[in-house]
N, C-alpha and C positions, 0 to 999 in steps of 0.2 A: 351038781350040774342041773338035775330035775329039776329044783326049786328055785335055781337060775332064770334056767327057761319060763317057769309059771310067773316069776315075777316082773320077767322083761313083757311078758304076754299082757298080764293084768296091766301094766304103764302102757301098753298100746291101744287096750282095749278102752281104758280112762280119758287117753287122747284124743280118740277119735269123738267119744262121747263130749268132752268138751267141745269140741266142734261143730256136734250138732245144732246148739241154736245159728251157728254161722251159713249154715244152707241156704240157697237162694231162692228152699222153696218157700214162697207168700211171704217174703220181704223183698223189698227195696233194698238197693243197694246205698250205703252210710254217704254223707256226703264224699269224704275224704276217698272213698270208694268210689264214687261215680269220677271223679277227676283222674282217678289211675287207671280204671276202665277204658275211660275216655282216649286218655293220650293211649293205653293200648293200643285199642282197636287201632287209632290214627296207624301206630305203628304199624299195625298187621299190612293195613292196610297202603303202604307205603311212604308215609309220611315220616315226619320225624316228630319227639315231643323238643319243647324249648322252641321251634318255629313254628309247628301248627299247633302247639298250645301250650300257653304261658303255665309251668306250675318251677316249683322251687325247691324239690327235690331230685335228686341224685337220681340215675338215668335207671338201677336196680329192680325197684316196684314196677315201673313201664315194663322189662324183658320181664320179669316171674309173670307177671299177670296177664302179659301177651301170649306165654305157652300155653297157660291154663284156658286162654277165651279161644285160644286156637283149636285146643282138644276138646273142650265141650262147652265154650259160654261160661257164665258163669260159675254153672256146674264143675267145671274143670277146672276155676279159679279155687274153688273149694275143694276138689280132690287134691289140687297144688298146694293147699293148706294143710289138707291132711300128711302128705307126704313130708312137706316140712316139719311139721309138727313131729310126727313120728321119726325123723330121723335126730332131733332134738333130744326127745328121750332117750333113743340108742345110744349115741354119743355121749347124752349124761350120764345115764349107768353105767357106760363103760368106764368114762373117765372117776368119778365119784367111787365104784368099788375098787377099783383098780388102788385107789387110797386110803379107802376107810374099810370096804368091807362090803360084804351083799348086804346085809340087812342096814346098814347106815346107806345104803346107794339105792336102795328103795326106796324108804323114808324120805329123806332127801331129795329123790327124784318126784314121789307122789307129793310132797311138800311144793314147792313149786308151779305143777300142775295144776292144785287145787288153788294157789293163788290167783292163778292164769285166768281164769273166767269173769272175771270183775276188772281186770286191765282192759280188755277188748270186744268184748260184745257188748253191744246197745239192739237197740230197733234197727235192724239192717243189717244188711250184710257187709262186713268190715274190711279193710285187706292193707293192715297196718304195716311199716315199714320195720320197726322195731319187734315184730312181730316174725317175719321171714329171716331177722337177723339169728333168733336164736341158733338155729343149727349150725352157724356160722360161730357162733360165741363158745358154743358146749364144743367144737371141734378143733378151733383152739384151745381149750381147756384139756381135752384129750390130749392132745403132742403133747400140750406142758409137761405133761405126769412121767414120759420118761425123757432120759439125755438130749438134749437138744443135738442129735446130727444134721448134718444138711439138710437132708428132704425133711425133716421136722420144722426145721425153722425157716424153709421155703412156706412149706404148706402154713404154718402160723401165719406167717407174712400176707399169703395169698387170702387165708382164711378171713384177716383185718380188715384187707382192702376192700374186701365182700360186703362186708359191714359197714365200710365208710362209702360204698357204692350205693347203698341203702337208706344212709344220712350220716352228713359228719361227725354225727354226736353218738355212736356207738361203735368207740375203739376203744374205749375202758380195759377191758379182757385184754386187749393187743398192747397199750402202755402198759398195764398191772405184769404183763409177761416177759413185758422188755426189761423195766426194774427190777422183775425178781432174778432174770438172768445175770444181768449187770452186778448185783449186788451180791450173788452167789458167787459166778464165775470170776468178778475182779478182773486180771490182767487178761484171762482168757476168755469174756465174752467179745470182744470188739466181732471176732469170724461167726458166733451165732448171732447177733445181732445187725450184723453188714448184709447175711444172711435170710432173716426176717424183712428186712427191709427191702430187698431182691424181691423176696418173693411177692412183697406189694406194690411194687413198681411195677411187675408186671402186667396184672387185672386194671391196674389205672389207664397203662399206656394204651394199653387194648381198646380200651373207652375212649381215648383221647384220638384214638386213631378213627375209630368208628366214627365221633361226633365231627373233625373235624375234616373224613371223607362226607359226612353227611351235609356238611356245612353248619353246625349248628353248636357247633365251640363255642363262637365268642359268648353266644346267644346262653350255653351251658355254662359257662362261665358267671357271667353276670347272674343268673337266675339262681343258679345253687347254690351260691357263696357270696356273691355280692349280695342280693337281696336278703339272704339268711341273718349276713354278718347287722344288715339294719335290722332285719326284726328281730335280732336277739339284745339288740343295745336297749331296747326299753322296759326291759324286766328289772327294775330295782332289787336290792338285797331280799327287801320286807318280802319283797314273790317270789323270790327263787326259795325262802327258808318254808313260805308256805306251802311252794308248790312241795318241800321234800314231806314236811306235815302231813300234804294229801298223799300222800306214797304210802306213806307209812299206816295211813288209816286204811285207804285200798287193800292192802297187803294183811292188817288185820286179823279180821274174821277166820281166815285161815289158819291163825298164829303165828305163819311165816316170818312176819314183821318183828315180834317179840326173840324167835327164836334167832333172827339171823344177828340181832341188834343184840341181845343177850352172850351169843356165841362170840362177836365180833368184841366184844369189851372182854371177854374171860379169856379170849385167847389173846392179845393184847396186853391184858396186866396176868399174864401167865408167862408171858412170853414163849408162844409157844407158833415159831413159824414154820414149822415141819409139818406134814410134808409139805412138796411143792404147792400143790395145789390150794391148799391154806394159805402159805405166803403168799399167795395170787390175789385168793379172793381177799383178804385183810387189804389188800392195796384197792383193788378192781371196787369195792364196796363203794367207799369215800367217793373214789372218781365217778364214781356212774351215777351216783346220788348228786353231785354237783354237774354233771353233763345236763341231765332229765331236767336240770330248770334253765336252761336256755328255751326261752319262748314263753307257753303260757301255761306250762304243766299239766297238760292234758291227761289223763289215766292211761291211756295208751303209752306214755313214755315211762312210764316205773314200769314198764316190760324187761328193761334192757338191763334192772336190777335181779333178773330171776337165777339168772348163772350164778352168778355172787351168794345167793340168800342159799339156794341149792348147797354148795358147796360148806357154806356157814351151818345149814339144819344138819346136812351129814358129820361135818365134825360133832355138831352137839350130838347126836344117837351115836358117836364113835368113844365121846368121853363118857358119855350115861352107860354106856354098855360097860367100859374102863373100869369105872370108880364103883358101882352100884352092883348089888348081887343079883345073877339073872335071875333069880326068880323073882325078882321085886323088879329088874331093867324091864324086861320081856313084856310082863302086861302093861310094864305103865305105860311102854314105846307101843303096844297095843289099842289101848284105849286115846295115847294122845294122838293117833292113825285115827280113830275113828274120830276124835275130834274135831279134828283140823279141817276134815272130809265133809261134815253136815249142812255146812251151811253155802259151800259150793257146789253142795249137790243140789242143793233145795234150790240157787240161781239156776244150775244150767237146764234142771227138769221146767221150771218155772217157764224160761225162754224156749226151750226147743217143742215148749205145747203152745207159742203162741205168736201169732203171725201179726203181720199192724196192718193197720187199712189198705194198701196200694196207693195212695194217694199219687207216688212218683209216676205207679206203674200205667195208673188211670190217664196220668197226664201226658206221659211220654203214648198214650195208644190215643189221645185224643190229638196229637200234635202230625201220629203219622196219617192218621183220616183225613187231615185236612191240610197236608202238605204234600211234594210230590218228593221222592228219593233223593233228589238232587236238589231241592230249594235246601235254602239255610236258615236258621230258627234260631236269633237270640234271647236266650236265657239271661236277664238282671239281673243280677242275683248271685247264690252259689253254689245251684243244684246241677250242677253238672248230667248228675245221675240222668235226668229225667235224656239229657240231647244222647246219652249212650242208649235208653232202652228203647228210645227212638227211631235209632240208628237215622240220625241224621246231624249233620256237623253245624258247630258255631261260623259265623260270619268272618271270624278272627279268633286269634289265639287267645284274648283275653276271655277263657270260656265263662271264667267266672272271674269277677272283676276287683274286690276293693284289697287281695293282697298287691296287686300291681300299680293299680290306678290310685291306690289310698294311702297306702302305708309311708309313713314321715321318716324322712331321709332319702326313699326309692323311687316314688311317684313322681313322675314331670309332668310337665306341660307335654312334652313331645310325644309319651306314653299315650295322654288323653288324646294326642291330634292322632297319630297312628290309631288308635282306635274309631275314632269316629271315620276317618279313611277307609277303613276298613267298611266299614256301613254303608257308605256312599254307593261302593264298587261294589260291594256284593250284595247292598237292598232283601236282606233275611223276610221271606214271606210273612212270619209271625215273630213278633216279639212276644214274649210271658213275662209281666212283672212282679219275679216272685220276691221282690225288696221285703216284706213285711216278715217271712220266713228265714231269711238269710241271714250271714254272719255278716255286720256294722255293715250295713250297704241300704243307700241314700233312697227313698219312693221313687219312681221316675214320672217327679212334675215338677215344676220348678216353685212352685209354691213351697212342695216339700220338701227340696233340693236346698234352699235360702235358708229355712227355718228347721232341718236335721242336725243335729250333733252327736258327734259320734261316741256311746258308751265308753271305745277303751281310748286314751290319749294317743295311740302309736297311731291313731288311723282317720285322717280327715279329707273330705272330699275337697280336688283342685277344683276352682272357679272354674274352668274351661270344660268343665261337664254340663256347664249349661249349654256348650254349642251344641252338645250329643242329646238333651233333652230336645232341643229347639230343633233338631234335624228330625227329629223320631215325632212330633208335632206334625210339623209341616209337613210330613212322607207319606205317616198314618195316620188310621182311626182307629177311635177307641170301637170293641168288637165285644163288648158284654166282658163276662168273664170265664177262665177253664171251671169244665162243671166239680172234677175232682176238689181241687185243690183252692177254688176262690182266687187263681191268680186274674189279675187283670191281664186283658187281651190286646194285643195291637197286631194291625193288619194292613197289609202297604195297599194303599190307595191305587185303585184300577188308573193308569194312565189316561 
């Protein structure tokens, strides 16, 4: 039990450490960060996200990140990390020893871990979706481990929905659970699995009840799944195999990647689907690796591969321990511990000594000097971050523009006219043209406008943006530029 306790301790004490470069002290918040902050706070503060600001994820990151800026700002976004994070590990070791053993559910557990810091930290502070999912994924994994009764296969159910509350693309764990049920139980899963499905029907309906007392369904609708289903139609095969390529290199350095991909072939032509949780991940593997390339394969999405790999490294330390005599098992699981550990240490020491410029935080303090509480400030662009550390809102929900206004298949003409509508009536004191920093989005002039093209093919600007340049002309003047950041300045013209 003692060396239970030291080992659940040490997985806590590595968590939290991982965490440390994500601190909000002397970083900027990541862009993907400033957009979830953003519609936060809107929430906090009464609003809704989907009406007072366009983004295209599932309603989950808005409520986590909303508790977290509720309890301390940012700061509290990162204790809400921490706490995730650590109930992640809890969940894993319990589930992983529960099948393999303490010292495979360690390994396994610190295997993982140490992959983890190269998925989600950059310059700034992150607050990934696939990232809040894990506890949700390791706690499904847990129920798996024993008989599925009802409140088991409620709470899986409930556990899925959590995760697809978070984004469509990480129910891997919850399909890989439903087939292994299926495929064990035969004539008697239909009641666990009617079951599972109960229990996510409910977290759905809850949301569906919320968005459409908030009014913001249809709006929830179309945003999370319509828009999703076109931005996922333009990844060809050649990018979904490269994005799993990049997974697999990410996952790397730690040896995660070898180990779970090695584990996953030997158990396989062993045929060896015992226990459950094995049969889980052998399914949940494939699928997650094929989910992670809808889109553009970002390093933040081979997240949602760590449950699976975990559960993959523990079987291998379950068979090296089996086959090999301890005293040759023991140091080599020794030394390949301190392996796997160096060179994610040497990243997160690296990151948590070092802070980036403020460039956001410069700009977002130069926008509230020179604005009043209540004026509104369009941001061009896709820095969301800068209007949250501001604390002052966009003119319109398009806080940041070219996934709505660009993207081929989504973008209308009518988008672009509600946007510019939008400007008219609420005349934003400052516009910042931060187009030269931003993801595929056009200068705002129309010289550059005519003569831009857009790096990736999903994403090209409508003609009808030149009425939004020619209104932003006519309104304002050009105002030098922010001293931080070199964005160009516009400033609505004295009446």
């Amino acid at each position: 039990m003692r060396v239970g306790v030291v080992a659940v301790a040490l997985l806590v004490v590595v968590a939290v450490a991982v965490l440390l470069p994500n601190h909000p002290s002397g970083r900027d918040p990541a862009e993907d960060a400033g957009v979830f902050f953003y519609a936060a706070q809107r929430l906090l503060d009464g609003g809704a996200p989907y009406r007072d600001i366009w983004d295209h994820k599932p309603p989950g990151v808005y409520f986590i990140d909303a508790v977290g800026i509720a309890l301390a700002g940012r700061t509290g976004v990162w204790l809400t990390q921490v706490a995730f994070l650590v109930a992640a590990v809890l969940l894993g070791y319990r589930a992983l020893r529960r099948e393999f053993g303490a010292t495979a559910a360690f390994v396994g557990s610190l295997a993982w871990l140490a992959a983890l810091p190269r998925l989600f930290l950059e310059y700034g502070q992150t607050s990934f979706v696939e990232f809040y999912a894990l506890p949700f994924q390791f706690g499904a994994l847990l129920l798996a481990t024993a008989p599925l009764t009802r409140s088991r296969a409620l709470g899986i159910g409930a556990l899925g929905a959590a995760a697809l509350l978070l984004k469509p693309t990480l129910i891997g764990v919850l399909v890989a659970i439903g087939i292994v049920a299926l495929l064990r139980l035969r004539g008697r899963a239909a009641a666990p699995l009617v079951l599972i499905a109960v229990g996510g029907i409910v977290p759905l309906a809850l949301v569906v009840a919320w968005a459409a007392a908030r009014g913001v369904l249809g709006d929830m609708i179309d945003q999370a799944l319509v828009y999703n289903r076109a931005y996922a139609a333009f990844a060809p095969l050649s990018e979904r195999i490269d994005a799993i390529l990049s997974g697999l290199r990410l996952t790397l350095p730690s040896g995660l990647a070898v180990v779970a991909v090695v584990a996953w072939l030997y158990a396989v032509a062993a045929r060896r689907f015992a226990p459950v949780l094995l049969a889980v991940a052998l399914i949940a593997f494939p699928i997650e690796l094929a989910l992670s390339t809808w889109g553009r394969g970002y390093h933040y999405y081979f997240i949602a591969w760590l449950p699976s790999m975990a559960v993959l490294a523990a079987f291998a330390v379950s068979e090296v321990k089996r086959i090999a005599p301890q005293r040759i098992a023991l140091p080599a699981l020794a030394l390949a511990v301190l392996a796997m550990c160096v060179f994610p240490a040497l990243l997160v020491t690296r990151l948590a000594f070092t802070a980036d410029e403020g460039r956001a935080r410069s700009a977002a303090a130069y926008i509230a000097a020179n604005t009043r509480p209540d004026d509104t400030v369009l941001v061009w662009g896709s820095h969301t971050e800068v209007l949250f550390l501001a604390g002052r809102r966009s003119p319109t929900r398009y806080a940041y523009q070219y996934a709505a206004l660009a993207t081929r298949g989504y973008a209308t003409p009518a988008r672009v006219e509600e946007f510019l509508a939008d400007l008219q009536r609420a005349r934003p004191a400052l516009i910042l043209d931060a187009s030269g920093e931003s993801f595929v989005t056009p200068p705002l002039d129309l010289a550059g406008l005519h003569t831009w093209v857009s790096p990736e093919a999903q994403y090209a600007p409508l003609p009808e943006l030149e009425r939004v340049v020619d209104f932003i002309v006519a309104n304002y003047e050009r105002a030098g530029a922010e001293p931080a950041t070199g964005w160009p300045l516009w400033r609505l013209r004295a009446p």
